[in-house]
C-alpha positions as CSV (number, residue, x, y, z in Angstrom):
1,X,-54.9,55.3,-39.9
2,X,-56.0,52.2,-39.6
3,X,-53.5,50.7,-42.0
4,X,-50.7,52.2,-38.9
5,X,-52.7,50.9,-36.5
6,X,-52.7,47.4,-38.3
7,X,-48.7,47.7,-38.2
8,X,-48.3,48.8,-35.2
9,X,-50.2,45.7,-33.9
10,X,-48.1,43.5,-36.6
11,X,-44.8,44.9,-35.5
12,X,-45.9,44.6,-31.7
13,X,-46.8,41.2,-32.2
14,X,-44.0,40.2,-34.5
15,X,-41.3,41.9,-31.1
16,X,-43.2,40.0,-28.9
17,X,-42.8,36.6,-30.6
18,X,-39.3,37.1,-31.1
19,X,-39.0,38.3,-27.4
20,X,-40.8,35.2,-26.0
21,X,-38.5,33.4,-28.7
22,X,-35.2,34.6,-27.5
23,X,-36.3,34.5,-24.0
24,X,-37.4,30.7,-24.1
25,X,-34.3,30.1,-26.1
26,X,-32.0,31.8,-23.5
27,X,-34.1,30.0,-20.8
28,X,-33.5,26.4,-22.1
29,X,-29.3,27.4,-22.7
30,X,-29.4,28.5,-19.4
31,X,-31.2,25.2,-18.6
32,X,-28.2,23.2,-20.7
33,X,-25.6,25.2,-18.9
34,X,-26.9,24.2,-15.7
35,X,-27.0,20.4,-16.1
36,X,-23.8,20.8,-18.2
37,X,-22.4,22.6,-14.4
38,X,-23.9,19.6,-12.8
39,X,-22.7,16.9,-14.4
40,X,-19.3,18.4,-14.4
41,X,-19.7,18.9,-10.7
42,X,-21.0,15.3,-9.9
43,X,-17.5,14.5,-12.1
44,X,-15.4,16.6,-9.7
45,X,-17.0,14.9,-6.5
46,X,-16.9,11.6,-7.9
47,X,-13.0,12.3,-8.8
48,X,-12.5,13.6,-5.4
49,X,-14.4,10.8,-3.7
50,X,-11.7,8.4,-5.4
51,X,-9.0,10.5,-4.3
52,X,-9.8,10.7,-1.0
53,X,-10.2,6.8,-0.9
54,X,-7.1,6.6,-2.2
55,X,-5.7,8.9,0.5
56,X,-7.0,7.2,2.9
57,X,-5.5,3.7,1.9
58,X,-2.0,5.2,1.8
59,X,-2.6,6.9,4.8
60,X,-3.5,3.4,6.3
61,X,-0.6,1.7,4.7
62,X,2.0,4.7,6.6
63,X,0.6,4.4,9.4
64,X,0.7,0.4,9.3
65,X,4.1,0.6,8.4
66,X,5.1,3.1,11.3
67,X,3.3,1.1,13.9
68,X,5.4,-2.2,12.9
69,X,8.8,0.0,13.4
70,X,7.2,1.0,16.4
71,X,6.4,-2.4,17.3
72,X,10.0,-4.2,16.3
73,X,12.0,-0.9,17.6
74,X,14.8,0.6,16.8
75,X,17.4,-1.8,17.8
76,X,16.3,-4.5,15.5
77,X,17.8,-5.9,12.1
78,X,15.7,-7.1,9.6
79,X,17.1,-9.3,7.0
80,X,15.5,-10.1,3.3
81,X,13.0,-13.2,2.6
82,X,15.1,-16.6,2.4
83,X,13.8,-18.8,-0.8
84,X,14.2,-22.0,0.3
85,X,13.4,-25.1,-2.5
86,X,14.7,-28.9,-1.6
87,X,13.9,-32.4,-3.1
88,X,12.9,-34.4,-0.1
89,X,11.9,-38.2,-0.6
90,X,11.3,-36.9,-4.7
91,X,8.8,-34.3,-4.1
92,X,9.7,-31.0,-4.2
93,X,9.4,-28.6,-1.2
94,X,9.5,-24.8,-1.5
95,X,9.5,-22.5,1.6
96,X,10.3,-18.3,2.8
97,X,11.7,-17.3,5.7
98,X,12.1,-13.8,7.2
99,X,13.9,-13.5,10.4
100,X,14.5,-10.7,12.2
101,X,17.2,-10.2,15.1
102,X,17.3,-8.1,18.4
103,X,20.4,-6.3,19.1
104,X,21.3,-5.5,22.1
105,X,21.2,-1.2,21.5
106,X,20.5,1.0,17.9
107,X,24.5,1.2,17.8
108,X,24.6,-2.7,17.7
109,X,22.1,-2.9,14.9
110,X,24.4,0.4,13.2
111,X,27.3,-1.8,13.2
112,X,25.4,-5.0,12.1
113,X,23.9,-3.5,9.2
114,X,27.3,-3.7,7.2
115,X,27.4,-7.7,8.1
116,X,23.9,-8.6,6.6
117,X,25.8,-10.6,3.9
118,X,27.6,-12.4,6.7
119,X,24.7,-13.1,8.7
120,X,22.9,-14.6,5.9
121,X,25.6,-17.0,5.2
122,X,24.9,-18.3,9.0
123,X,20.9,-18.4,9.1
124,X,20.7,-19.8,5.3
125,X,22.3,-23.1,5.8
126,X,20.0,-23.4,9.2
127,X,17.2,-22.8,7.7
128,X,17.6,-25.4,4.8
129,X,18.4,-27.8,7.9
130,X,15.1,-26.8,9.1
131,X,13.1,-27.8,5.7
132,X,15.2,-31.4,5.5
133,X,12.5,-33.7,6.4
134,X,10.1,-31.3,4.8
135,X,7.4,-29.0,6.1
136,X,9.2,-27.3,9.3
137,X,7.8,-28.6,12.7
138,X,7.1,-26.2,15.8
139,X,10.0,-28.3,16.9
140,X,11.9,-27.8,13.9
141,X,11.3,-23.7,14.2
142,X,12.4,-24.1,17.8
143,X,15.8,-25.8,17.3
144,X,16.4,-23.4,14.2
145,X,16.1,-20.0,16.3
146,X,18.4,-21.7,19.0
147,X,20.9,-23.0,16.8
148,X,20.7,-19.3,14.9
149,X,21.0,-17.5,18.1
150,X,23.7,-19.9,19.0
151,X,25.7,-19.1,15.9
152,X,25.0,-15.9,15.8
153,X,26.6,-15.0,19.6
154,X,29.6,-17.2,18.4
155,X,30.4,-14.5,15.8
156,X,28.9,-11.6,17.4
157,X,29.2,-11.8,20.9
158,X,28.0,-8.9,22.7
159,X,25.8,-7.6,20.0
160,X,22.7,-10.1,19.2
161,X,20.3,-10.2,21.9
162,X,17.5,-12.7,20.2
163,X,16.8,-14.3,16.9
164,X,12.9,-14.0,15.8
165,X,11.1,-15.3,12.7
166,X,8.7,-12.9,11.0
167,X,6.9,-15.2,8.7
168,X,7.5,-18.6,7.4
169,X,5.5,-19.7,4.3
């Protein structure tokens, strides 16, 4: 009897190691699992963090670029950058120029649209008069938007209203 009673404690003992075993086991996978759920969590947020920033800055950028065609309206013409590069006196002088012009209605800038290439030909050789002596003067900017606007109503009478420069660099 005692020899059953032994195993009986033996095989008790032996099922309750292996229980706290397997349970402790189970408990530190289940641990694992967990941080495993949490890094791959804090991986999510961080990735959604950066999208989100990223929205945001093209959100900003939209919205920039519809409050400038807000701004400048509907009824006026952009044209591209002018490069500008000249010798003057041996040193070498490089300059942009974007101009923009004010029509007089949407259906003026419609039909000017087409006559960008001409346009150019007119404000190009102004504004390479306008660099001549070098580095453009307020002066210089001055006489180049009334000699543009000047040109400009020659050719298309009705239709420009005023000549305006965007940037020079």
């Amino acid at each position: 009897m005692s020899s059953l009673f032994t195993w009986r404690l033996l095989f008790s003992l032996l099922l309750s190691s292996l229980f706290v075993y397997y349970a402790s086991t189970d408990y530190s996978l289940s641990q694992e699992k967990e941080e495993k759920e949490e890094e791959e969590l804090d991986d999510l947020a961080k990735e959604r963090l950066e999208k989100d920033k990223e929205q945001k800055k093209r959100d900003k950028q939209f919205n920039e670029e519809k409050l400038y065609k807000f701004m400048v309206g509907r009824d006026v013409l952009t044209l591209p950058l002018f490069y500008i590069s000249l010798y003057v006196k041996g040193k070498l002088v490089e300059g942009k120029l974007r101009v923009a012009i004010q029509t007089k209605n949407p259906a003026a800038r419609r039909s000017l649209n087409p006559e960008k290439m001409a346009i150019k030909g007119i404000i190009y050789p102004l504004a390479v008069r306008m660099w001549e002596k070098g580095r453009p003067t307020s002066e210089d900017i001055r006489n180049f938007k009334i000699d543009a606007k000047a040109q400009l109503k020659i050719r298309y009478e009705e239709l420009v209203k005023e000549v305006y420069i965007e940037s020079i660099l």
